[in-house]
C-alpha positions in Angstrom: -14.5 6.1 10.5 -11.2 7.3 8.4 -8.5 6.7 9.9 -6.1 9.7 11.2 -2.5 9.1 10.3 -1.3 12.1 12.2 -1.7 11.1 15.8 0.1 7.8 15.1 2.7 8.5 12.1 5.6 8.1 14.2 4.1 4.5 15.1 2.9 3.2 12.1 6.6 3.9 10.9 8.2 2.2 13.2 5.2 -1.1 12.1 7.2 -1.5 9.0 9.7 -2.9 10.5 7.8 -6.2 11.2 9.4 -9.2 9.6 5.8 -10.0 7.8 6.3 -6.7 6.2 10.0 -7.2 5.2 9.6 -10.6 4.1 6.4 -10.2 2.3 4.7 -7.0 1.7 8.6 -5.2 1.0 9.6 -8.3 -0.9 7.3 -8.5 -3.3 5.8 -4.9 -3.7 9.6 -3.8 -4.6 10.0 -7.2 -6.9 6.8 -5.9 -8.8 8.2 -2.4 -9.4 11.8 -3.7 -10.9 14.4 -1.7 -11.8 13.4 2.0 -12.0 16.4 3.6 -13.9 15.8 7.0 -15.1 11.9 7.1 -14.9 9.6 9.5 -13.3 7.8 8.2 -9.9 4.7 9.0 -8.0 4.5 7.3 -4.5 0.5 7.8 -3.7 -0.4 7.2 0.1 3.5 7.6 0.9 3.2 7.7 4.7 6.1 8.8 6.3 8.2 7.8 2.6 9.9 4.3 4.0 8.6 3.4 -0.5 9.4 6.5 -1.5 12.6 6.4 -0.6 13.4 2.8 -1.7 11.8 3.5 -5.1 14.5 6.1 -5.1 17.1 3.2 -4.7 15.9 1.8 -7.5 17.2 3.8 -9.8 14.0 6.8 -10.6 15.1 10.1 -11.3 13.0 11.6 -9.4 10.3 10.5 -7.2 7.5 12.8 -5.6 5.5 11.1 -2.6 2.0 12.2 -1.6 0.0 11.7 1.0 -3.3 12.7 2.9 -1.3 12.8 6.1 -0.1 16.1 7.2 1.3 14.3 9.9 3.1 11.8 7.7 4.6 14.1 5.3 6.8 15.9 8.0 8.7 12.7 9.1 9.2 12.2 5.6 10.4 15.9 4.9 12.4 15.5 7.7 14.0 12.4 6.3 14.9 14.4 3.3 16.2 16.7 5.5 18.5 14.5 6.5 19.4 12.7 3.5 18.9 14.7 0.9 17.7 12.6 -1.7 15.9 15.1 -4.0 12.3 13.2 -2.8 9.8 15.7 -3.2 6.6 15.3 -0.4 3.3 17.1 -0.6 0.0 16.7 1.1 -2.3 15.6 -1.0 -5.7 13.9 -1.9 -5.6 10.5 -4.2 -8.8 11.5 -5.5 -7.7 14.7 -6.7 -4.3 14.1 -7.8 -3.0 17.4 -9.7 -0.6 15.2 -12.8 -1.7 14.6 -16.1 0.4 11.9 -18.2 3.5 12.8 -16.1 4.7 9.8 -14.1 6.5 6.6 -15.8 5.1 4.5 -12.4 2.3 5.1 -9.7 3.5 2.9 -6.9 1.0 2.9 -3.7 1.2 0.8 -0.5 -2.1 1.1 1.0 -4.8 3.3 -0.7 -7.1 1.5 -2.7 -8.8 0.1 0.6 -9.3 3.0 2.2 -12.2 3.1 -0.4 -15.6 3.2 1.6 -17.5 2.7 -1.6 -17.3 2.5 -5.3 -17.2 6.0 -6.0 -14.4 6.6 -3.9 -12.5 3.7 -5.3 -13.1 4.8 -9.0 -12.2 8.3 -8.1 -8.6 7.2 -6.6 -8.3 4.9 -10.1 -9.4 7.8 -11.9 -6.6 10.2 -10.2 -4.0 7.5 -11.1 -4.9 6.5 -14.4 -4.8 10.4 -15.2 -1.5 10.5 -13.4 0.6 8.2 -15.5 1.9 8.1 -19.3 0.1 6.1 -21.3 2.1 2.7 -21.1 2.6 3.7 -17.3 2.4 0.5 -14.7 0.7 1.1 -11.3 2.3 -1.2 -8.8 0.1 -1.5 -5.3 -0.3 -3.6 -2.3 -4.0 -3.3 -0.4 -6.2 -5.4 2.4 -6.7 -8.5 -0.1 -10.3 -8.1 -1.1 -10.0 -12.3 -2.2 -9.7 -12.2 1.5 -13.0 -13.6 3.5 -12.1 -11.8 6.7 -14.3 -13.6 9.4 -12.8 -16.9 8.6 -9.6 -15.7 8.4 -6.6 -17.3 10.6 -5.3 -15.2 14.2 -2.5 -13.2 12.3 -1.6 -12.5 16.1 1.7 -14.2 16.0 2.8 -12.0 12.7 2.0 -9.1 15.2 -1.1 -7.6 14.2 -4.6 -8.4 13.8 -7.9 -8.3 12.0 -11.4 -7.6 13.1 -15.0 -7.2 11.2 -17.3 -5.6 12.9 -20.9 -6.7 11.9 -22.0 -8.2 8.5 -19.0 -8.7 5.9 -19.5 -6.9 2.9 -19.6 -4.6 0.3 -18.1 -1.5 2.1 -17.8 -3.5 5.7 -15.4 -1.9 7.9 -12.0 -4.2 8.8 -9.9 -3.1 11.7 -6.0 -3.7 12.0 -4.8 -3.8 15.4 -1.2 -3.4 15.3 1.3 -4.6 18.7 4.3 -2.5 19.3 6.4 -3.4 22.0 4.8 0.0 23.4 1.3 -0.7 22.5 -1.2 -1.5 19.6 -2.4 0.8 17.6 -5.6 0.5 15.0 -6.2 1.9 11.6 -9.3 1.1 9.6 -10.1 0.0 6.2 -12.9 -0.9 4.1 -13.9 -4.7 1.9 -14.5 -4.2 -1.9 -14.2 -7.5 -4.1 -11.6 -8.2 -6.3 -15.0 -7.8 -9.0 -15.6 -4.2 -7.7 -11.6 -3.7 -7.8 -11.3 -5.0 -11.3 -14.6 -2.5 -12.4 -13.1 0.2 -11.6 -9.7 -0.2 -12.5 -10.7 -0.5 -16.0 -13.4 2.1 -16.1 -10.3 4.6 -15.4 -8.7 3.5 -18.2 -6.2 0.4 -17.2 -5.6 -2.1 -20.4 -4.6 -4.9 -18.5 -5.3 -5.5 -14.9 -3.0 -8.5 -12.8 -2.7 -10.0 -9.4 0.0 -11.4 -7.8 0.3 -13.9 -5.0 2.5 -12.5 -2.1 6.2 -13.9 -2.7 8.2 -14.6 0.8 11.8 -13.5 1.0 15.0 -16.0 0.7 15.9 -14.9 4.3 12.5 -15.4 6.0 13.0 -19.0 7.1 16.3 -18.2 8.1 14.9 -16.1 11.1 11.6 -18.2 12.1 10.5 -22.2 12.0 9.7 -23.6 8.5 5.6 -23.6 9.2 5.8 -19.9 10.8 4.2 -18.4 7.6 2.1 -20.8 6.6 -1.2 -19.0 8.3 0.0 -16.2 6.4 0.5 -17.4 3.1 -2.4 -19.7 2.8 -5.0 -17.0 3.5 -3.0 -14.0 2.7 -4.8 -10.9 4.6 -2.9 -9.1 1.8 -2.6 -8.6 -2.4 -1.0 -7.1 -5.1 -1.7 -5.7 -8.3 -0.5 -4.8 -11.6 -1.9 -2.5 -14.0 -0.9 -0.7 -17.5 -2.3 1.9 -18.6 
């Protein structure tokens, strides 16, 4: 199953305002990217644009969001409606990304493991890798593929979970069951190893290829106990990468 963003875009926006997803995935993803003063930014898989827009904080001169989700890219168009950042939003496929040595940075929260198989995931690499400069950085954060899922830690109290269905594996299927205050919601994702990850990054054309541990915020044990995170941080359900082209 692929997930369809357009019955639940306005939902899954509202999911990033979860404190794991301030204090972690925002924390570090934005830490990665760094100060963006007068580049050129491509936001792949840009949802509703809650990165887009704060890659536009950080200083890019401009910044162009796609995404698969027809859905998605109307709340974002209508929060450039709004605010008038100059953000342009498209609909788009990763796979079949239109650029050619255009963007400065490819940043992407959630893409890579939406890959089924390998030739998906190479094709997405392929897309960005074509996308950027050479010298360009992509910056992204995915379903950690270090991760071994069924032995993973309840991430219930963090508001969400996981779930395998059948044998883990190459291509397994992992479901995230979000809990709004209104209901859960599930999207779906797919396991590739860090190996396969690597492969394929490289085969696209990326020099150098790093992962980074998820950083928590200064302010997160300000709002929860000292041992809250610990479940999250010592088998992190998420992961980050770094790569030059």
């Amino acid at each position: 199953m692929t997930t369809n963003y357009d019955p639940i875009a306005e939902q899954y926006q509202r999911s990033k305002q979860a404190p794991w997803r301030v204090h972690i995935e925002a924390h570090t993803l934005l830490g990665l990217v760094g100060n963006l003063q007068g580049l050129d930014v491509l936001d792949v898989a840009c949802g509703e644009g809650f990165y887009t827009r704060r890659l536009h904080q950080q200083g890019a001169a401009h910044v162009t969001g796609v995404d698969l989700s027809a859905g998605m890219i109307a709340l974002a168009q209508e929060q450039e409606q709004r605010h008038a950042l100059g953000i342009t939003y498209t609909v788009g496929d990763a796979c079949d990304l239109p650029y050619m040595n255009r963007f400065d940075l490819v940043a992407a929260a959630y893409l890579l493991n939406y890959a089924p198989d390998r030739t998906v995931l190479q094709a997405m690499c392929n897309g960005i890798a074509r996308s950027l400069k050479p010298g360009g950085r992509f910056i992204t954060v995915n379903s950690s593929p270090a991760l071994h899922f069924p032995s993973a830690p309840s991430f219930r109290r963090y508001g969400f979970e996981t779930e395998i269905q059948g044998p883990f594996g190459e291509g397994a299927p992992i479901t995230w069951r979000f809990h709004l205050a209104d209901g859960p919601f599930e999207i779906e994702n797919y396991y590739l190893d860090t190996a396969i990850h690597e492969t394929a990054l490289r085969a696209a054309g990326f020099s150098e290829v790093r992962w980074h541990a998820p950083q928590l915020s200064p302010a997160a044990n300000a709002e929860h106990a000292a041992d809250h995170w610990n479940d999250f941080m010592g088998a992190s359900p998420i992961a980050f990468l770094e790569c030059i082209r």
